[in-house]
N, CA, C and O atoms as a DFTB+ gen file, in Angstrom:
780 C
 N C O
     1  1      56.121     106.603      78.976
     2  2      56.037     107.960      79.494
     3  2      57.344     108.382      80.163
     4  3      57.867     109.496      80.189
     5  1      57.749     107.214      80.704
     6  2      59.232     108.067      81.867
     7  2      60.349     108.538      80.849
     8  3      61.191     109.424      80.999
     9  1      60.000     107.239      79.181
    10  2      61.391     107.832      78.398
    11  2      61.246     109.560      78.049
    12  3      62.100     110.443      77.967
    13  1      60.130     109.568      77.933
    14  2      59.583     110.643      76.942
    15  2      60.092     112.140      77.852
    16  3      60.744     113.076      77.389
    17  1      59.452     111.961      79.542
    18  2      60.279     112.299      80.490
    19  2      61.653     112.858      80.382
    20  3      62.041     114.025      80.427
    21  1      62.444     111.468      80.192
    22  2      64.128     111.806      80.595
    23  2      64.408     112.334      79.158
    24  3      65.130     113.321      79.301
    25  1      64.155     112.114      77.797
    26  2      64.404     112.398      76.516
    27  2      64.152     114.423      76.652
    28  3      64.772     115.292      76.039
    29  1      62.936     114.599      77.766
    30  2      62.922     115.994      77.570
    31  2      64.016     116.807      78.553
    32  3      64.657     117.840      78.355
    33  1      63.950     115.904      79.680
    34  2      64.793     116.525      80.318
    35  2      66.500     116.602      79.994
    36  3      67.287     117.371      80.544
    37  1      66.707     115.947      79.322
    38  2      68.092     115.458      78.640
    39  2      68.270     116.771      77.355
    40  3      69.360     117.318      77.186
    41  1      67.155     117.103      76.611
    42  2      66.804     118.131      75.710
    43  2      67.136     119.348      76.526
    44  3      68.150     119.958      76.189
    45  1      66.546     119.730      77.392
    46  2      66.607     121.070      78.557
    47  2      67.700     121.167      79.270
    48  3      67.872     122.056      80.105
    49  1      68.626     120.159      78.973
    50  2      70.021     120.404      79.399
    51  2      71.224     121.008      78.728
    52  3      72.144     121.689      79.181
    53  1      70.889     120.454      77.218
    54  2      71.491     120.866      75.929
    55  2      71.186     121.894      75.533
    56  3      71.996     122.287      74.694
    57  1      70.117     122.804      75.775
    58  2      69.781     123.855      75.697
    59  2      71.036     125.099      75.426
    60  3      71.753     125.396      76.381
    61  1      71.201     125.659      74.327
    62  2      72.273     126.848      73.968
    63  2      71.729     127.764      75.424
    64  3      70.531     127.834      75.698
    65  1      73.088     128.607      76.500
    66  2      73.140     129.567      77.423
    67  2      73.335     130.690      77.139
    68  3      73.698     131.481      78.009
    69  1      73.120     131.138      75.634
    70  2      73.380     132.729      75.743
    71  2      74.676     133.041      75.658
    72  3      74.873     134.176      75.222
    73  1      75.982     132.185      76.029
    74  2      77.045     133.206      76.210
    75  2      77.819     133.580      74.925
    76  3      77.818     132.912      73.892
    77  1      78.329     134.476      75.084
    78  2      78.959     135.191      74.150
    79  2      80.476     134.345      73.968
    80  3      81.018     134.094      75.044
    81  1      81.116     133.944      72.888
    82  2      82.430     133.378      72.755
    83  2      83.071     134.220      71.924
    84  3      82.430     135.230      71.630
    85  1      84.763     134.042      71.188
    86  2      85.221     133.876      70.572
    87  2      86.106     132.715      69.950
    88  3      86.514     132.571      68.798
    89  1      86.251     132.022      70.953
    90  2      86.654     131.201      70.578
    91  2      85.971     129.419      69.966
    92  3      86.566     128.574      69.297
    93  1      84.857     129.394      70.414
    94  2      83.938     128.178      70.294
    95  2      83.850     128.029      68.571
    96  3      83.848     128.979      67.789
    97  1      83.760     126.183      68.111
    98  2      83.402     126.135      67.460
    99  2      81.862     125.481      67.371
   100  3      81.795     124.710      68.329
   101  1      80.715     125.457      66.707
   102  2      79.552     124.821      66.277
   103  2      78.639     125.194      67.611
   104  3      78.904     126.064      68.440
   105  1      77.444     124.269      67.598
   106  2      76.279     124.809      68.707
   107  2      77.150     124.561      70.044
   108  3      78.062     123.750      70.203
   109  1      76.551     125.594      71.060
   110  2      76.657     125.594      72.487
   111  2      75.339     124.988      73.471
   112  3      74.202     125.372      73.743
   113  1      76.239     123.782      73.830
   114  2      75.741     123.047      74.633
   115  2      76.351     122.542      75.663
   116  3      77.397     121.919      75.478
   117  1      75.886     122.687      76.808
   118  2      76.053     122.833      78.438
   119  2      75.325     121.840      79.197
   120  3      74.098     121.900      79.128
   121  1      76.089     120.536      80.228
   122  2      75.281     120.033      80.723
   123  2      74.748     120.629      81.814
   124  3      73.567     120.489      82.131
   125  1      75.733     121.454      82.566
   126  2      75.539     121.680      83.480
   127  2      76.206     123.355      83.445
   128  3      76.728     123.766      82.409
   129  1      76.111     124.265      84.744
   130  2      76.572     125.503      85.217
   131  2      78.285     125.687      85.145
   132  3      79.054     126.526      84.677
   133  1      78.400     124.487      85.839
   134  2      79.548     124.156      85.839
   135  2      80.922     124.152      83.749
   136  3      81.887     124.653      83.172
   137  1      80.032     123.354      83.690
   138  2      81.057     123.389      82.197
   139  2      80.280     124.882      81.707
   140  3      81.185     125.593      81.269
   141  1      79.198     125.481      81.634
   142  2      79.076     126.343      81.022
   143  2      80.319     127.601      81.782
   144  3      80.771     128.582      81.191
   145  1      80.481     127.383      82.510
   146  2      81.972     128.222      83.610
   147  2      83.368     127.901      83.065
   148  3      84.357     128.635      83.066
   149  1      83.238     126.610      82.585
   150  2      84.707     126.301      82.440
   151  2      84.596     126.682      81.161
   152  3      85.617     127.317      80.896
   153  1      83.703     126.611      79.984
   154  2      83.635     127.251      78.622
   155  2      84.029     128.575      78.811
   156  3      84.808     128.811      77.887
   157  1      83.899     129.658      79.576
   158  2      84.366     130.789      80.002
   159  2      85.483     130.918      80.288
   160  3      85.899     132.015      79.916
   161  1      86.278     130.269      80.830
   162  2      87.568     130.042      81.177
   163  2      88.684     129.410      79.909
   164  3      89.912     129.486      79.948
   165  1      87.800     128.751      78.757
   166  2      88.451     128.289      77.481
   167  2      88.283     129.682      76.928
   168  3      89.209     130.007      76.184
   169  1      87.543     130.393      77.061
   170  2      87.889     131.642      75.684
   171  2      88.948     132.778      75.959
   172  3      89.392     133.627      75.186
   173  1      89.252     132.516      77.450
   174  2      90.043     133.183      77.506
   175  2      91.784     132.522      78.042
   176  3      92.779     132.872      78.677
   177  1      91.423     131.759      77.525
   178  2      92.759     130.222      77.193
   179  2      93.963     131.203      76.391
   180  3      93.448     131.587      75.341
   181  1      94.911     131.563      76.475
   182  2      95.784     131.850      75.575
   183  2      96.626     130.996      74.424
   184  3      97.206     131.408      73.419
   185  1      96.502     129.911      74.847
   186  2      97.267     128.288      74.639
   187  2      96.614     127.947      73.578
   188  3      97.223     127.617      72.561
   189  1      94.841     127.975      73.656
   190  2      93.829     127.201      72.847
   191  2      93.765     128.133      71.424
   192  3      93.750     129.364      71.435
   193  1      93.735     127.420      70.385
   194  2      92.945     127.780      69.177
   195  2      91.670     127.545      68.739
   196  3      91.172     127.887      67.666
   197  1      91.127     126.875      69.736
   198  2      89.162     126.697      69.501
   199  2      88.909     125.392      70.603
   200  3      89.668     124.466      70.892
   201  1      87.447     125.731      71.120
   202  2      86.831     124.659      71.512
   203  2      85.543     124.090      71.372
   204  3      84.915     124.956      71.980
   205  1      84.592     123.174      70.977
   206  2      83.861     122.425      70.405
   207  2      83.096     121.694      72.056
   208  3      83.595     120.978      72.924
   209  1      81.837     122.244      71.914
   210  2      80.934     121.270      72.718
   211  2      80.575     119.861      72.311
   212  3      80.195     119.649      71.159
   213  1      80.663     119.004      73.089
   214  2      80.087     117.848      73.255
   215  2      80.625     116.271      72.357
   216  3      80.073     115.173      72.281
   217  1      81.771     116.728      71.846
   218  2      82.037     114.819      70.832
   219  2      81.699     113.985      71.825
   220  3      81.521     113.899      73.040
   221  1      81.682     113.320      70.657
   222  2      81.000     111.837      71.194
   223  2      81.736     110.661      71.049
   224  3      82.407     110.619      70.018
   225  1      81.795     109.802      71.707
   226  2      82.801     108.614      72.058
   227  2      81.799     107.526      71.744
   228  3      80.609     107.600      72.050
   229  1      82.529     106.213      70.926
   230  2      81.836     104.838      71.222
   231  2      83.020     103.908      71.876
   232  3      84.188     104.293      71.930
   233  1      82.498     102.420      72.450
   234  2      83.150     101.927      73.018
   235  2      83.745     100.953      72.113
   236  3      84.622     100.214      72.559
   237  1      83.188     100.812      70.271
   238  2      83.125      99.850      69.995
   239  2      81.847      98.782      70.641
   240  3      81.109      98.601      69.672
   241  1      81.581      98.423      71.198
   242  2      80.571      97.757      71.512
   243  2      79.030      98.509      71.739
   244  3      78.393      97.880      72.584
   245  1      78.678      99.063      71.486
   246  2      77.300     100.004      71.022
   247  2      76.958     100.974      72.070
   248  3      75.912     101.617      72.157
   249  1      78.289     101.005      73.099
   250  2      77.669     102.115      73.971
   251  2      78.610     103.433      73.698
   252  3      79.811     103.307      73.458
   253  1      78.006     104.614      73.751
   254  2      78.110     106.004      73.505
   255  2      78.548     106.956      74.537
   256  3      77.881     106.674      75.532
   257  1      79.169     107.738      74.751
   258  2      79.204     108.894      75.669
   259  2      79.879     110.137      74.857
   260  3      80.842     110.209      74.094
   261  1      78.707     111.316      75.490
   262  2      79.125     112.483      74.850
   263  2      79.905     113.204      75.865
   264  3      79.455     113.176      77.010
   265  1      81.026     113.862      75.639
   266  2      81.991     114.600      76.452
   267  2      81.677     115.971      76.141
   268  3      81.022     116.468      75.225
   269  1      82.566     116.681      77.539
   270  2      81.559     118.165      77.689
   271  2      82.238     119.003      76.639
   272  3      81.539     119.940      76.255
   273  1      83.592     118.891      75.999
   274  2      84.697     119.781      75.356
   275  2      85.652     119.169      74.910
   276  3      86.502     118.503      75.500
   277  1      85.428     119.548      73.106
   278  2      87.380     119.225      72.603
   279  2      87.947     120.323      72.005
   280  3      87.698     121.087      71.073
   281  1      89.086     120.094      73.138
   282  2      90.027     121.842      72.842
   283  2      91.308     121.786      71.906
   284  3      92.319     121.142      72.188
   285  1      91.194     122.291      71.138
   286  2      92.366     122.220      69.843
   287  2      93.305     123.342      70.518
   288  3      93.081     124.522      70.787
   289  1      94.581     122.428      70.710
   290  2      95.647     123.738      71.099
   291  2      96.866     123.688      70.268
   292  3      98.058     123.848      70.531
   293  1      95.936     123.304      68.719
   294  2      96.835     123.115      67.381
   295  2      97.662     122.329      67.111
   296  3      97.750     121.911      65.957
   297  1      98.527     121.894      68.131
   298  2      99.154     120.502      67.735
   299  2      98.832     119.441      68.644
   300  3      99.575     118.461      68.584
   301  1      97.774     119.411      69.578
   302  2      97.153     118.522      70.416
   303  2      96.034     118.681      70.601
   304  3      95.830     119.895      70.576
   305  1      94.835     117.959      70.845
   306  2      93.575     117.929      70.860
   307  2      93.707     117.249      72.650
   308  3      94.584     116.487      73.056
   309  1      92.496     117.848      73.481
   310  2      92.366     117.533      74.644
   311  2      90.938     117.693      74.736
   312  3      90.210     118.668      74.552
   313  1      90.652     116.160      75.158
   314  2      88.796     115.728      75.488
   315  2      88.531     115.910      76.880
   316  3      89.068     115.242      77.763
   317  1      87.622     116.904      77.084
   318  2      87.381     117.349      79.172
   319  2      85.745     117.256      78.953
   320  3      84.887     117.758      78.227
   321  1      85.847     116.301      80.031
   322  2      84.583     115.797      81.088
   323  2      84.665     116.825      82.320
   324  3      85.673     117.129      82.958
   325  1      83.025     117.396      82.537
   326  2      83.465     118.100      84.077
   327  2      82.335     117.101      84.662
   328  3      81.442     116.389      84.203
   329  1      83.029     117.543      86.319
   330  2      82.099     116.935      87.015
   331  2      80.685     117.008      86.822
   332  3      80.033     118.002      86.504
   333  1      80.190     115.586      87.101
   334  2      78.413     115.830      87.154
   335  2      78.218     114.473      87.809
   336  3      78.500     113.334      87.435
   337  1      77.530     115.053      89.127
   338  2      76.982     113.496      90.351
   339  2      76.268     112.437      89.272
   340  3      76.535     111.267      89.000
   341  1      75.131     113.456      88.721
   342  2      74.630     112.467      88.026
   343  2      74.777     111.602      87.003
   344  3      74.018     110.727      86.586
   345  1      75.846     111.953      86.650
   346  2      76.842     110.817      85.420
   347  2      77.797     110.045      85.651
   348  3      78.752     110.478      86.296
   349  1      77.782     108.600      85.148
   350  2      78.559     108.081      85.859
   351  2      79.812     108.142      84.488
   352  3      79.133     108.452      83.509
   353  1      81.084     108.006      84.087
   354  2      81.473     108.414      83.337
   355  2      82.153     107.012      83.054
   356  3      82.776     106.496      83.982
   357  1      82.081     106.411      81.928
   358  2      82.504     105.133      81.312
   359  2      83.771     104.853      81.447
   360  3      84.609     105.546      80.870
   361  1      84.182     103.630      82.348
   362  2      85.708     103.214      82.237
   363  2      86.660     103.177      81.200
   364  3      87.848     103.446      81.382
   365  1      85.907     102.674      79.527
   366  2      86.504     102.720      78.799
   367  2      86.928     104.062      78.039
   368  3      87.742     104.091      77.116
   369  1      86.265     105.155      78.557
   370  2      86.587     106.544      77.964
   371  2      87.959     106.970      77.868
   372  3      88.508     107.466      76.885
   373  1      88.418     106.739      78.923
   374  2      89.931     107.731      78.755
   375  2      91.352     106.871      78.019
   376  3      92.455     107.280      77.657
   377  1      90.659     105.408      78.011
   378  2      91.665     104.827      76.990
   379  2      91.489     105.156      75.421
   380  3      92.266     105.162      74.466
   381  1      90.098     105.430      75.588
   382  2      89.670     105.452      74.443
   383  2      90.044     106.655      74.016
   384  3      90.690     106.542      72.974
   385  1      89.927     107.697      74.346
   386  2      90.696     109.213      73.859
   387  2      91.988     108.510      73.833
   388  3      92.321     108.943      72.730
   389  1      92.790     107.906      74.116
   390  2      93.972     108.345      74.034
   391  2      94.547     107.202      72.972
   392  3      95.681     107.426      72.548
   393  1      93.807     105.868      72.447
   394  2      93.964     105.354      71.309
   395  2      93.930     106.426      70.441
   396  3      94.893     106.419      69.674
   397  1      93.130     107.384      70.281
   398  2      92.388     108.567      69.544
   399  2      93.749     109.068      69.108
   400  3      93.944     109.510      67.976
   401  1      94.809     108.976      70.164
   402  2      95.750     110.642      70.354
   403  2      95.719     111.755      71.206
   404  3      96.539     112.672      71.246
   405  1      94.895     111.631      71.761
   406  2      94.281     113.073      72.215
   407  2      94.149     112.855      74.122
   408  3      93.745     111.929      74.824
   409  1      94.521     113.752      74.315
   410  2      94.714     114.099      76.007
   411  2      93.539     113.771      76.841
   412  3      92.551     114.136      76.204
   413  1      93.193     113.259      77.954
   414  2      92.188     113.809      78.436
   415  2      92.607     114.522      79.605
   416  3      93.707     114.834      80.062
   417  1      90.707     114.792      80.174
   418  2      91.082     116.102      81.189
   419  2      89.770     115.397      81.845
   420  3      89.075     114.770      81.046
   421  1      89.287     115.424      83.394
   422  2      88.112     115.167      83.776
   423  2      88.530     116.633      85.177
   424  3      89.454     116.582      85.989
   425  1      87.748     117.499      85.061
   426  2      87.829     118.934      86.023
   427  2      86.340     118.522      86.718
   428  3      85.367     117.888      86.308
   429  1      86.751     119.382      88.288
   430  2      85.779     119.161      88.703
   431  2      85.880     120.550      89.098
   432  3      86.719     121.175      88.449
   433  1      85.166     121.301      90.113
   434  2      84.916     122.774      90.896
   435  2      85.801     122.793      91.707
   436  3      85.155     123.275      92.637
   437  1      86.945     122.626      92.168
   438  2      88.136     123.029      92.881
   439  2      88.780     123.542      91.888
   440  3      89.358     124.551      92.292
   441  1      88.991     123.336      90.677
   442  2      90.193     123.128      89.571
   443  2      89.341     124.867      88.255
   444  3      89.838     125.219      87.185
   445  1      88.465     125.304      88.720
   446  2      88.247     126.988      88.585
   447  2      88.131     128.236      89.468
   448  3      87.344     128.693      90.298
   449  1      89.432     128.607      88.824
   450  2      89.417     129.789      90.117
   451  2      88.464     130.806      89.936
   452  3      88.172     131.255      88.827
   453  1      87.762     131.341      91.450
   454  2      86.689     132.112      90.772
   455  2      86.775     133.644      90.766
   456  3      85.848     134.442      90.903
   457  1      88.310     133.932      90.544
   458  2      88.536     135.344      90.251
   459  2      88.483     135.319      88.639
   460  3      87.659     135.859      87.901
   461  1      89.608     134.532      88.312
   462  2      89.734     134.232      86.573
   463  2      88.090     134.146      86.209
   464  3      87.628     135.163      85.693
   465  1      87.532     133.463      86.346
   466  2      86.348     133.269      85.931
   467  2      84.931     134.572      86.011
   468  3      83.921     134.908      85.393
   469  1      85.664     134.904      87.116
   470  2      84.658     136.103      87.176
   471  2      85.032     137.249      86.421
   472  3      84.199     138.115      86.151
   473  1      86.039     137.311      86.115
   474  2      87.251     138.182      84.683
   475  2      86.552     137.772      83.594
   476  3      86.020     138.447      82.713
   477  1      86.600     136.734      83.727
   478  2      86.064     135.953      81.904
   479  2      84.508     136.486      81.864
   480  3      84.088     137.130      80.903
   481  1      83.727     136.167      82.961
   482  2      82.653     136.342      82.263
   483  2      82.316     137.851      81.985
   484  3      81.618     138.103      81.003
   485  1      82.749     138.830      82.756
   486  2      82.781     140.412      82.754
   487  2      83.373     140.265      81.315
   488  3      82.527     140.448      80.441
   489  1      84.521     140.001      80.907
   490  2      85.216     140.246      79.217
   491  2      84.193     140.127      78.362
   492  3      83.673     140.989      77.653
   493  1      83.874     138.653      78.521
   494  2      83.078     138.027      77.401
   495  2      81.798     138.901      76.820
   496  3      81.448     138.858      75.641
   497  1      81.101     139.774      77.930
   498  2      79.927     140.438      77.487
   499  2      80.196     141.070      76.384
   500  3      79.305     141.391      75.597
   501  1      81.283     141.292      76.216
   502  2      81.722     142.266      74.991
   503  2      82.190     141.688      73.789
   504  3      82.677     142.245      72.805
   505  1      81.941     140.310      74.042
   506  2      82.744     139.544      72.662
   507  2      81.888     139.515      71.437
   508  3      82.136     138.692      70.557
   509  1      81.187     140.111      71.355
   510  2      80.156     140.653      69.952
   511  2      81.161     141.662      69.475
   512  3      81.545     141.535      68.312
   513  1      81.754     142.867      70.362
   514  2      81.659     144.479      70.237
   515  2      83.383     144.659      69.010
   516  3      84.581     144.422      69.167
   517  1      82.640     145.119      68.042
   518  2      83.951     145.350      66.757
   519  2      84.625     146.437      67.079
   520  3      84.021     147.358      67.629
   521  1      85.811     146.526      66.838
   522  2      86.750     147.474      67.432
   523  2      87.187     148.311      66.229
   524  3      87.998     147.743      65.497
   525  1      86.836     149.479      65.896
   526  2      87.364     150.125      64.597
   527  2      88.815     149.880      64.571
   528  3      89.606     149.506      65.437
   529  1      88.962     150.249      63.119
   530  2      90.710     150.201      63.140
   531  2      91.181     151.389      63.597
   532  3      92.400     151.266      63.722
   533  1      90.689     152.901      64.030
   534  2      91.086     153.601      64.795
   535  2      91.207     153.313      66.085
   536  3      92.256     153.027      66.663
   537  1      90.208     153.382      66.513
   538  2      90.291     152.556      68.303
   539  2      91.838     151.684      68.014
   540  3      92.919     152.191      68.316
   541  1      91.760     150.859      67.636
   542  2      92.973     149.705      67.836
   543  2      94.340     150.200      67.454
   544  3      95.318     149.660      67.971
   545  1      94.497     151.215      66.564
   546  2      95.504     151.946      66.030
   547  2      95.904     153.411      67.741
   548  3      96.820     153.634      68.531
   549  1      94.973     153.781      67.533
   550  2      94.958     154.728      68.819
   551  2      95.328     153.622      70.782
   552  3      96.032     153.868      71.762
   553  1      94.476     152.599      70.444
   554  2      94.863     151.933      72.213
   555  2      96.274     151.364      71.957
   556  3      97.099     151.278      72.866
   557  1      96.553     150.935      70.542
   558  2      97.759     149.851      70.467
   559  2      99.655     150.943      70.748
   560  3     100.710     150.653      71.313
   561  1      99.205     152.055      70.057
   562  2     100.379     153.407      70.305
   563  2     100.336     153.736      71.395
   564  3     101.394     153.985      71.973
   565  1      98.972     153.867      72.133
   566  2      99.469     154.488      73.185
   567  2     100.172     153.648      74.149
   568  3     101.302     153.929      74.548
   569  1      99.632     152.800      74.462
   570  2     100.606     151.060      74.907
   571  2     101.765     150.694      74.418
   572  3     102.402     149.949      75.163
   573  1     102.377     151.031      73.167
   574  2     103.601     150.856      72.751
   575  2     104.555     152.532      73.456
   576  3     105.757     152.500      73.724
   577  1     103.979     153.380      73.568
   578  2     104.341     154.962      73.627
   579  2     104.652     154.467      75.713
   580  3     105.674     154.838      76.290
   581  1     103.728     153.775      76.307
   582  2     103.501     153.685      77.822
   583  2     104.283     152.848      78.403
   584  3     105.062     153.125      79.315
   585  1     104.069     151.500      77.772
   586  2     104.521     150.440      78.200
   587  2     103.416     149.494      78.574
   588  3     103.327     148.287      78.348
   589  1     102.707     150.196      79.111
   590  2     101.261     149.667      79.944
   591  2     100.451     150.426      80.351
   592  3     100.983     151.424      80.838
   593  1      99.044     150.433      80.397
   594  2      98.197     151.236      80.758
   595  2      97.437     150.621      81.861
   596  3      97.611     149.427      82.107
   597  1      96.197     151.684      82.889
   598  2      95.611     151.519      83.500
   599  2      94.388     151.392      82.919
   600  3      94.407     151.558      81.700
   601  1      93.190     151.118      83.469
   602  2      92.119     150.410      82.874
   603  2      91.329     152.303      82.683
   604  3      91.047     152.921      81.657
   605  1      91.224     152.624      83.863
   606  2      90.997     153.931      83.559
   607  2      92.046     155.282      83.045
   608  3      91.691     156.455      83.159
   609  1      93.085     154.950      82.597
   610  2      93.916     155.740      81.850
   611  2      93.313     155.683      79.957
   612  3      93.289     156.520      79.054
   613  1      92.787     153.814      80.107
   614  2      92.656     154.121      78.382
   615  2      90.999     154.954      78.214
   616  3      90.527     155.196      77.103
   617  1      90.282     155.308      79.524
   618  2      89.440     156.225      79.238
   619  2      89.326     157.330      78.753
   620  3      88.257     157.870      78.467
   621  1      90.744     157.914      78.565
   622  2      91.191     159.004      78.381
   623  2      91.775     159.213      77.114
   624  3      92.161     160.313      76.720
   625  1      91.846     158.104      76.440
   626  2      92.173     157.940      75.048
   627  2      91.342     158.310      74.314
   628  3      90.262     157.816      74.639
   629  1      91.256     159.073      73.285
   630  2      90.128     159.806      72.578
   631  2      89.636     158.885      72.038
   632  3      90.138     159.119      70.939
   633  1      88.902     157.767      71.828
   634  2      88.433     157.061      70.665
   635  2      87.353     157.018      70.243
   636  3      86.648     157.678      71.007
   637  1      86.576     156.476      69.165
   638  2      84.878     156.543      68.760
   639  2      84.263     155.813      69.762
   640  3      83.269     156.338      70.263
   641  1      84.596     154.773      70.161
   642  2      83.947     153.875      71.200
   643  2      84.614     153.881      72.411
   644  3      85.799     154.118      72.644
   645  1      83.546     153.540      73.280
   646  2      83.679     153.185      75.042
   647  2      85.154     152.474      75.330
   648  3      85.478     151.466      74.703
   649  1      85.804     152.926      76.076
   650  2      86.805     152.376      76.681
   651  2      86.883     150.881      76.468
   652  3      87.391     150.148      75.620
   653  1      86.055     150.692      77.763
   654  2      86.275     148.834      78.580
   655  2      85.719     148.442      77.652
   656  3      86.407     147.435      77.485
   657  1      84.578     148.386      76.408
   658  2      84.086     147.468      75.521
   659  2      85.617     147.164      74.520
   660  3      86.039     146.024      74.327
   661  1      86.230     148.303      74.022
   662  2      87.372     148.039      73.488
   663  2      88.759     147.496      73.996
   664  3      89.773     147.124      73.404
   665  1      88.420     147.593      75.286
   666  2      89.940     147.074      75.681
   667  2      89.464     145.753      75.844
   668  3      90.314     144.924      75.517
   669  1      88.330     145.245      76.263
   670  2      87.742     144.161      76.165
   671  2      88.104     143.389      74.989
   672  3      88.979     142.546      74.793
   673  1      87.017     144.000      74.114
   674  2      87.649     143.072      72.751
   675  2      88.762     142.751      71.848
   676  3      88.932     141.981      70.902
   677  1      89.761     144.003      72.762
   678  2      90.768     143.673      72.233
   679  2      91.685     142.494      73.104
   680  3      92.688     141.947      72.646
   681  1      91.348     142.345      73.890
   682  2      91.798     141.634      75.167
   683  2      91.506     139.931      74.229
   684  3      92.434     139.285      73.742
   685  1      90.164     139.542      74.178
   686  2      89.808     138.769      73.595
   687  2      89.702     138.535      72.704
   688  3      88.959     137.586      72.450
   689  1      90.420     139.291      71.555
   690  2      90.838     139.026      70.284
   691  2      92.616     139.195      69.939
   692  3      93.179     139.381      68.860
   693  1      93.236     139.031      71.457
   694  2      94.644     138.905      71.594
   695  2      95.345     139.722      71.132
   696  3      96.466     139.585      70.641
   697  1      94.518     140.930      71.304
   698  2      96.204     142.284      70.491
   699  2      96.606     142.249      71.526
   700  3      97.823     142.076      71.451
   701  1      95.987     142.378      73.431
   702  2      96.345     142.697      74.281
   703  2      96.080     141.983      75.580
   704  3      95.135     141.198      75.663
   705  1      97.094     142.291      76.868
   706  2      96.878     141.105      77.856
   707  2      96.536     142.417      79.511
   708  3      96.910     143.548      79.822
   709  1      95.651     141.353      80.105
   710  2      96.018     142.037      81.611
   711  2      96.824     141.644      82.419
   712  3      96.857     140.416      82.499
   713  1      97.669     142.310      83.226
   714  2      98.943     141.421      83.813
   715  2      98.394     141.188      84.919
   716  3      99.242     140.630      85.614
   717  1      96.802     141.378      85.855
   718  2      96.458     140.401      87.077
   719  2      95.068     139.975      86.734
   720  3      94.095     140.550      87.222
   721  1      94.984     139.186      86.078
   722  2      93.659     138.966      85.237
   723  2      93.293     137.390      86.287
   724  3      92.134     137.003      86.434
   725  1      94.430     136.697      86.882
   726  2      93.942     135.855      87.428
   727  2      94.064     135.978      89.225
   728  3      93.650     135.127      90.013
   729  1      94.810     137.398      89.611
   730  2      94.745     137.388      90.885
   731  2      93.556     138.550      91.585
   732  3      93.460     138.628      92.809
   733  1      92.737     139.370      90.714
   734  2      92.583     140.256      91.107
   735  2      90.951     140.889      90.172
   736  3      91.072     140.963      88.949
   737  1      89.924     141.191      90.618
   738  2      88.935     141.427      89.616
   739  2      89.512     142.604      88.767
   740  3      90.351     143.433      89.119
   741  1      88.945     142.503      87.707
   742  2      89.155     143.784      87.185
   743  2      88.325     145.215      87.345
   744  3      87.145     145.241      87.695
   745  1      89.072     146.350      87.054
   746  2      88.718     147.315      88.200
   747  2      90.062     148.265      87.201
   748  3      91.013     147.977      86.475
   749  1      89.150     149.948      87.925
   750  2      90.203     150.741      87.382
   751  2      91.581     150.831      87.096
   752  3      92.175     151.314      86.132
   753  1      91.973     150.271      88.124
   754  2      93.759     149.864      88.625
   755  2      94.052     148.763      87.597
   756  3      95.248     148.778      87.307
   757  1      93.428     147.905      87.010
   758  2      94.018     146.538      86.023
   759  2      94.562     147.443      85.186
   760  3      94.098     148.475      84.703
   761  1      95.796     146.822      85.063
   762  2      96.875     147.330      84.015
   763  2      96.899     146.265      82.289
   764  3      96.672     145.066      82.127
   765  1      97.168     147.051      81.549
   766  2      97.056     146.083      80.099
   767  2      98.682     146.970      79.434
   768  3      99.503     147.884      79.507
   769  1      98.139     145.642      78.746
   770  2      99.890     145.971      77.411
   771  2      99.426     145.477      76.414
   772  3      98.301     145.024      76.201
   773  1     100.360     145.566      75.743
   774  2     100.348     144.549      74.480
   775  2     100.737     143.456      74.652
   776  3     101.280     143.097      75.697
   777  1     100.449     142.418      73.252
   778  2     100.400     141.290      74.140
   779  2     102.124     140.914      72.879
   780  3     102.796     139.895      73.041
């Protein structure tokens, strides 16, 4: 009975969270609040070309551990463990990534800032939302014509769709950047360019 127990509760952890990506590859799985935060903070990675929940490590000798993220930043692969009390995390792991090739990373909750993060997750709501090729033709001139815009200046841009959903997705599909995206929430005053 207790396996049957921890087998469910181990299930209810892996559980997909709903969030919206662009950058993720395969199912979303989260042990905890925590990596589901720092997955937020990978999509809006400029560096990264994709990240992948959960590989799995052997020791060679029949024991297993699954890691929270492997982030392809195209010519290097980097394996990140986040903190969790309740895991104890295998000595042989981080040699073992790095026989592999591949970087590691073990983050704990000091190491996310929670302005960036609170940026990311406001963006991300919009990472479904398709951006016509007008919209993107119309925000991308007027930004080349400006230099930079205000968050409520591109309201004023005539386009088919809502402002912030488009500057959003364009944000997160890299035509364009905010220049205080990590000091400052975003808010009318955030300025964007091209990127």
């Amino acid at each position: 009975m207790g396996e049957l127990l921890s087998h469910r509760a181990e299930a209810r952890a892996f559980l997909p969270s709903g969030l919206n990506t662009v950058r993720s590859v395969g199912p979303l799985r989260f042990r905890s609040e925590l990596a589901r935060d720092y997955a937020c903070l990978l999509d809006v990675d400029d560096q990264l070309g994709s990240w992948t929940c959960g590989p799995i490590f052997h020791d060679g000798e029949g024991e297993q551990f699954t890691a929270d993220f492997e982030v392809n930043y195209g010519t290097s692969i980097e394996i990140v463990t986040i903190e969790d009390a309740s895991q104890r995390l295998p000595t042989w792991l981080p040699q073992r990534i790095h026989d592999l090739g591949h970087r590691y990373r073990h983050v704990d909750r000091s190491a996310i800032a929670p302005v960036r993060l609170q940026n990311a997750k406001d963006l991300l709501q919009y990472a479904r939302v398709t951006v016509s090729l007008s919209d993107r033709v119309r925000l991308l001139s007027a930004l080349d014509e400006q230099g930079s815009l205000s968050l409520a200046d591109c309201q004023s841009i005539n386009m088919t769709g809502r402002a912030v959903p488009v500057v959003a997705s364009l944000f997160l599909h890299r035509f364009i950047v905010f220049d205080d995206i990590d000091e400052l929430p975003l808010g009318p005053d955030s300025r964007v360019r091209r990127r």
